[in-house]
C-alpha positions as CSV (number, residue, x, y, z in Angstrom):
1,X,-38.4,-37.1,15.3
2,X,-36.7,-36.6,12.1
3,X,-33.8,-33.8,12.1
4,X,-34.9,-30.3,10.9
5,X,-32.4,-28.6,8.6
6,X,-32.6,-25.1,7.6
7,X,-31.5,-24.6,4.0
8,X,-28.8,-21.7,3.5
9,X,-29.4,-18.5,3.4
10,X,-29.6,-15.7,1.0
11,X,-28.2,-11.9,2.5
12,X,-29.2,-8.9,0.3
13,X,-27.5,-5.8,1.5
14,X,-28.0,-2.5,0.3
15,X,-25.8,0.7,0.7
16,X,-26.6,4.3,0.0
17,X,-23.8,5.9,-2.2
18,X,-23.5,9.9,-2.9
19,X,-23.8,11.4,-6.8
20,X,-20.0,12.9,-6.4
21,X,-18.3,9.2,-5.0
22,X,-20.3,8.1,-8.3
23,X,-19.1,10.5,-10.8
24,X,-15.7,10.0,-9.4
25,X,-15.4,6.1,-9.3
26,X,-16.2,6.5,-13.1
27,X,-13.2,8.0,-13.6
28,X,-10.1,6.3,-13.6
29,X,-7.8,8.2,-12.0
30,X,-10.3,7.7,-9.0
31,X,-9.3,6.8,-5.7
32,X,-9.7,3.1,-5.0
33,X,-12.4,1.0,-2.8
34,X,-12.5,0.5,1.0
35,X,-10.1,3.5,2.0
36,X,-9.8,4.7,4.7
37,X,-12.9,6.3,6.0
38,X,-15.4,4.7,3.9
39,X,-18.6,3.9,5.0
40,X,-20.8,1.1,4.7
41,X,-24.9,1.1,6.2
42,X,-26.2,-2.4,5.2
43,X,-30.1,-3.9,5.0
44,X,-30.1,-7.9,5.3
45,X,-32.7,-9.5,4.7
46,X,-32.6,-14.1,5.1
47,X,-34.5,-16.7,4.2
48,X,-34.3,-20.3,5.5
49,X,-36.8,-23.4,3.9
50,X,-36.9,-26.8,5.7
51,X,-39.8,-29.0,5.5
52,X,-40.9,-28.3,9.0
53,X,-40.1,-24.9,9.4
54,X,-39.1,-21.6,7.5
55,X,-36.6,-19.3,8.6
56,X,-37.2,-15.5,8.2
57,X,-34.1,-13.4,9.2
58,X,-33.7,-9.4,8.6
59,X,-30.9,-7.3,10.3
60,X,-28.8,-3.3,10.2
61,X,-25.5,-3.0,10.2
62,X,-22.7,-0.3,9.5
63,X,-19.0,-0.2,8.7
64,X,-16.6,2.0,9.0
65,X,-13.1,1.2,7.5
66,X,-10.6,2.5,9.7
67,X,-7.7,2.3,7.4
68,X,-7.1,1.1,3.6
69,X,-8.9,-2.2,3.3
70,X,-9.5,-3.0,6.9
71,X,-13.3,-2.7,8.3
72,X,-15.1,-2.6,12.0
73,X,-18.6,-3.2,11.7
74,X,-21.2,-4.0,14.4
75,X,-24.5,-5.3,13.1
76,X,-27.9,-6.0,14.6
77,X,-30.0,-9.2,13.2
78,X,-33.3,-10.9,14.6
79,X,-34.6,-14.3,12.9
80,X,-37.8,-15.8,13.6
81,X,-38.6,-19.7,13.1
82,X,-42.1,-20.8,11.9
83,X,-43.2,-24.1,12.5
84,X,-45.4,-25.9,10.3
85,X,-49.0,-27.0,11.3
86,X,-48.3,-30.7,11.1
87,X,-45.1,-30.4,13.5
88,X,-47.3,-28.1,15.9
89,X,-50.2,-30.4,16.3
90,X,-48.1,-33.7,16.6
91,X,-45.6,-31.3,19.8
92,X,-48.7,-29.1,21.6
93,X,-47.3,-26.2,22.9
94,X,-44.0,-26.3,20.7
95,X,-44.1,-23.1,19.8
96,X,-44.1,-22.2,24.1
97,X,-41.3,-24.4,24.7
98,X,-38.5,-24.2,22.4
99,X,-37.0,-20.6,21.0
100,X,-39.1,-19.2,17.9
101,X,-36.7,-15.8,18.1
102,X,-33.2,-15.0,18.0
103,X,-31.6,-11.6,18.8
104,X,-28.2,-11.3,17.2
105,X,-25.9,-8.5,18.1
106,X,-22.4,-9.2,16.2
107,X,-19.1,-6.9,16.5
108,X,-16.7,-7.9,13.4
109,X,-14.0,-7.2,11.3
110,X,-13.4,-7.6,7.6
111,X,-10.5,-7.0,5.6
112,X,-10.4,-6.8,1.9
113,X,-6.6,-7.9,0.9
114,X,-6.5,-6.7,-3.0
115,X,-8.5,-3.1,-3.6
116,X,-9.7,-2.9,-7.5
117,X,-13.1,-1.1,-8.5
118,X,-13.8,-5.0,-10.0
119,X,-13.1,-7.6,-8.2
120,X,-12.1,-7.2,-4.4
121,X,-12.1,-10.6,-2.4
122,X,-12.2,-10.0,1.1
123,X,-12.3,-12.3,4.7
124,X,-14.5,-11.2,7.9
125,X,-15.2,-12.7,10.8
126,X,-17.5,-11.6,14.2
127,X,-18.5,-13.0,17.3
128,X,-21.3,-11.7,19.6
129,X,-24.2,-12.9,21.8
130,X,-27.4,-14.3,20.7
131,X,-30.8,-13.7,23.0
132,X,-33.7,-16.7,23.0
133,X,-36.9,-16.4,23.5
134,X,-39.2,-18.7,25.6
135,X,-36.4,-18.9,28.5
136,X,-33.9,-20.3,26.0
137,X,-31.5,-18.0,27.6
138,X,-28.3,-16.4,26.1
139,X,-26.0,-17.9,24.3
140,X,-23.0,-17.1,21.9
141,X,-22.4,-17.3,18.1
142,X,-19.9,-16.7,15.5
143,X,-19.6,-16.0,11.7
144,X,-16.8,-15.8,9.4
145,X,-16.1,-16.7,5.8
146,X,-14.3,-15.1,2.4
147,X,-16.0,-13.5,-0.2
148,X,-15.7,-10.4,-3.4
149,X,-16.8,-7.6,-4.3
150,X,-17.4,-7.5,-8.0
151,X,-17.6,-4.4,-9.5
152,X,-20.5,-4.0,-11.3
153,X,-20.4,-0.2,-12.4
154,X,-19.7,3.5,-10.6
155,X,-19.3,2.7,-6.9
156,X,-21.7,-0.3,-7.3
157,X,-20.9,-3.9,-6.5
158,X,-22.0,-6.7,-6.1
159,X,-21.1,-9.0,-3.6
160,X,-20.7,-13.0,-3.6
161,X,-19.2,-15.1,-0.1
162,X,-19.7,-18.0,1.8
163,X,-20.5,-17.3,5.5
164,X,-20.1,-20.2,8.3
165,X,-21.7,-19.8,11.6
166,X,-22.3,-21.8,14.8
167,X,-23.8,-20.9,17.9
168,X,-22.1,-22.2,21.9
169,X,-22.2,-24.0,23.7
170,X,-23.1,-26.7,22.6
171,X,-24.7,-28.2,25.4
172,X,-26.9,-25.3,26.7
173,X,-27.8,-24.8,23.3
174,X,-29.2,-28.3,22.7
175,X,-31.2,-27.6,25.9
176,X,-32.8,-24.9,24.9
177,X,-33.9,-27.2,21.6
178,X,-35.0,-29.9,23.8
179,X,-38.9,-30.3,23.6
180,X,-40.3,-31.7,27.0
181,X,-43.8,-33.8,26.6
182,X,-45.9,-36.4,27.3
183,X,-44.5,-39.1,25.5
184,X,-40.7,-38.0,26.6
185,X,-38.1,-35.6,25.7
186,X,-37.6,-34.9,21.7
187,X,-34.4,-32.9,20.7
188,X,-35.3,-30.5,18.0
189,X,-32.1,-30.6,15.5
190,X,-30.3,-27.9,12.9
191,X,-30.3,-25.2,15.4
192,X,-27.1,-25.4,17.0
193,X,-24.7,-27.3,15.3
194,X,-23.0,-25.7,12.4
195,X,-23.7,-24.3,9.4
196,X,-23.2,-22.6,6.5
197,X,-25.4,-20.1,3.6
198,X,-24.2,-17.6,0.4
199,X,-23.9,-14.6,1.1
200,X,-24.8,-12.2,-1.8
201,X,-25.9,-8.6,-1.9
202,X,-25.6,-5.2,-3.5
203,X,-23.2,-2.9,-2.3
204,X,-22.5,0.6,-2.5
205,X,-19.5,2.5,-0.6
206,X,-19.3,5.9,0.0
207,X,-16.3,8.3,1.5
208,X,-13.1,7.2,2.3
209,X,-9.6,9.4,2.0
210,X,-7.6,6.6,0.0
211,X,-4.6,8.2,-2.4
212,X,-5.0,7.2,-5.9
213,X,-2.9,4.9,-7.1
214,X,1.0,6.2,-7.8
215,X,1.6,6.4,-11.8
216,X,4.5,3.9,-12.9
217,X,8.0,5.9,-13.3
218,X,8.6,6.8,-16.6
219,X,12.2,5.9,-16.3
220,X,14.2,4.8,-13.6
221,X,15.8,7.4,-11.7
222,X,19.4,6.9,-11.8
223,X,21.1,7.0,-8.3
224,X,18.6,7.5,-5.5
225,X,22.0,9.6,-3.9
226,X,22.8,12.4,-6.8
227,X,24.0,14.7,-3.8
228,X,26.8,11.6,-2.9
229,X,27.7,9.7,-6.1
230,X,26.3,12.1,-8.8
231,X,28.7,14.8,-7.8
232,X,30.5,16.2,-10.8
233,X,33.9,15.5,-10.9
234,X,36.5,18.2,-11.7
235,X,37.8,18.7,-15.0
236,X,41.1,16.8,-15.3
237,X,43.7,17.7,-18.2
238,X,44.3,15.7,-21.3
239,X,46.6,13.1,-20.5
240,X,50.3,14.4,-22.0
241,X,51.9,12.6,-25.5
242,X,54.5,10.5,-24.3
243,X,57.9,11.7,-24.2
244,X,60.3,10.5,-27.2
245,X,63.5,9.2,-26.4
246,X,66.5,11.2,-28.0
247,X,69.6,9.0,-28.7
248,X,72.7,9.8,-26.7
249,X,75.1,12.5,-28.5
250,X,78.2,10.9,-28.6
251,X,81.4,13.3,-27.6
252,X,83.6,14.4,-29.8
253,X,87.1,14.2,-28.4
254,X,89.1,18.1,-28.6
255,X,91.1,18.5,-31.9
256,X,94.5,20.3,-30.3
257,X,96.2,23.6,-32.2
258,X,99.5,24.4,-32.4
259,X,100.1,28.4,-30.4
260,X,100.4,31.2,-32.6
261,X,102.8,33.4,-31.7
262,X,101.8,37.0,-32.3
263,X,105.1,39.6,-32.8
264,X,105.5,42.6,-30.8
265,X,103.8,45.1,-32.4
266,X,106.0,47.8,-33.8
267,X,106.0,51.7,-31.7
268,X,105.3,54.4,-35.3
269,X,107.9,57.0,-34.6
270,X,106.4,59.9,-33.2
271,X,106.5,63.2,-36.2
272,X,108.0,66.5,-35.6
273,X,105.7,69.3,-35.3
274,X,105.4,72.6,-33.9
275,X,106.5,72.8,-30.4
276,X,103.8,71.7,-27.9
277,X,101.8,74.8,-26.2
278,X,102.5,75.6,-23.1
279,X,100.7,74.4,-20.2
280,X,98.3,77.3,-18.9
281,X,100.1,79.3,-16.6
282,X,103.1,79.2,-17.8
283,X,105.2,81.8,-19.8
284,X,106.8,80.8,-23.3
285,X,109.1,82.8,-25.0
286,X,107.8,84.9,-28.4
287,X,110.0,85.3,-31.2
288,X,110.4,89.0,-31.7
289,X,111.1,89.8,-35.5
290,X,114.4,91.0,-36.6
């Protein structure tokens, strides 16, 4: 039979946001996006067209980033594959024999690399186990692919990726595809080989502990050491006139004198006068009057 393709598929996903996270991201001085502790309930809803069958996929999921930019998220997702009447009445009993339902349960991770309230382009990835119906059995899967989140206004965004999937292995996966009838085995394609769908969505985050953004220096501070190099330095004194040189004094040779001879000096002879007084003590002699 012809190969069955599922066309890509379109993810809306819807978060609740509080009124004071909205106020605030309106501000902008606000915190930025996908801090730590922000979290992130999601509703998918899919839908896959192919010309023998539609794809109807819905899913829950929540996120919890764990630090700035860098999510864990486990989400839960069941799809369901409608044949069409033609395919079912040319295959009796296809819709008994091949899976019609997929459970999905898919840990991942997702980290968004550049945080702005408008455009935040991001990478995830998850891997997990998918249950089949009609004894398909269990298998694995895995998803991953970039994306953004575009702000759109408040804590609102809206978000545009690419996501690529593939279920394993390969082998027990095409088994489970394999239609059984009268007329021989028929391998239903577009199941299990890989694939790829858009992923967009509206998204709004609440909580979350991230610091604002630091405010640019006004000016560069100027030694990141002032308690080593900024140290003031003593007051030194003004640096002395330099010394002028005073020319030699020449010596003047002694000028010799001839001695003068001084003359004795002469003794003044000594005048008469009365007789000298008696010592005390002594008796002098008293002129008696004639």
């Amino acid at each position: 039979m012809p190969a069955r393709r599922i066309l890509p598929t379109f993810t809306l996903a819807i978060v609740l946001a509080t009124p004071s996270v909205a106020m605030a991201a309106r501000d902008p001085d606000a915190p930025r996006p996908w801090g730590k502790g922000t979290m992130m309930p999601t509703f998918g809803f899919g839908l896959g067209l192919g010309r023998e069958a539609t794809q109807i996929g819905f899913g829950l999921g929540f996120r919890y980033f764990v630090a700035g930019g860098l999510g864990l998220g486990l989400s839960l997702s069941n799809s369901i594959t409608i044949f069409s009447e033609s395919l079912k009445s040319e295959y009796p009993g296809l819709t008994k024999r091949i899976p019609t339902n997929i459970f999905r349960i898919t840990p991942s991770a997702q980290y968004v690399f550049y945080r702005s309230r408008w455009f935040s382009p991001y990478v995830h990835a998850g891997v997990g186990p998918s249950f089949l119906n009609n004894k398909g059995g269990t298998l694995g899967h895995w998803v991953a692919g970039p994306g953004a989140y575009i702000g759109i206004g408040g804590p609102v965004y809206l978000n545009v990726g690419v996501d690529f999937s593939s279920m394993f292995p390969a082998g027990k996966c095409d088994r489970a595809y394999r239609y059984a009838g009268e007329g021989g085995d028929v391998q239903f394609k577009g199941y299990c080989g890989f694939s790829w769908g858009p992923n967009i969505g509206i998204v709004v985050s609440f909580g979350g502990r991230s610091t604002k953004r630091a405010p640019p220096p006004s000016s560069p501070p100027r030694n990141p050491m002032p308690d080593v190099f900024d140290a003031p330095s003593p007051a030194s004194p003004p640096p002395e006139p330099p010394a002028q040189e005073v020319p030699p004094v020449e010596e003047t040779p002694p000028v010799e004198t001839a001695p003068v001879e001084t003359p004795p000096a002469e003794t003044p002879p000594t005048p008469a006068g009365p007789p000298s007084e008696a010592p005390p003590g002594s008796l002098a002699p008293v002129p008696v009057p004639g």
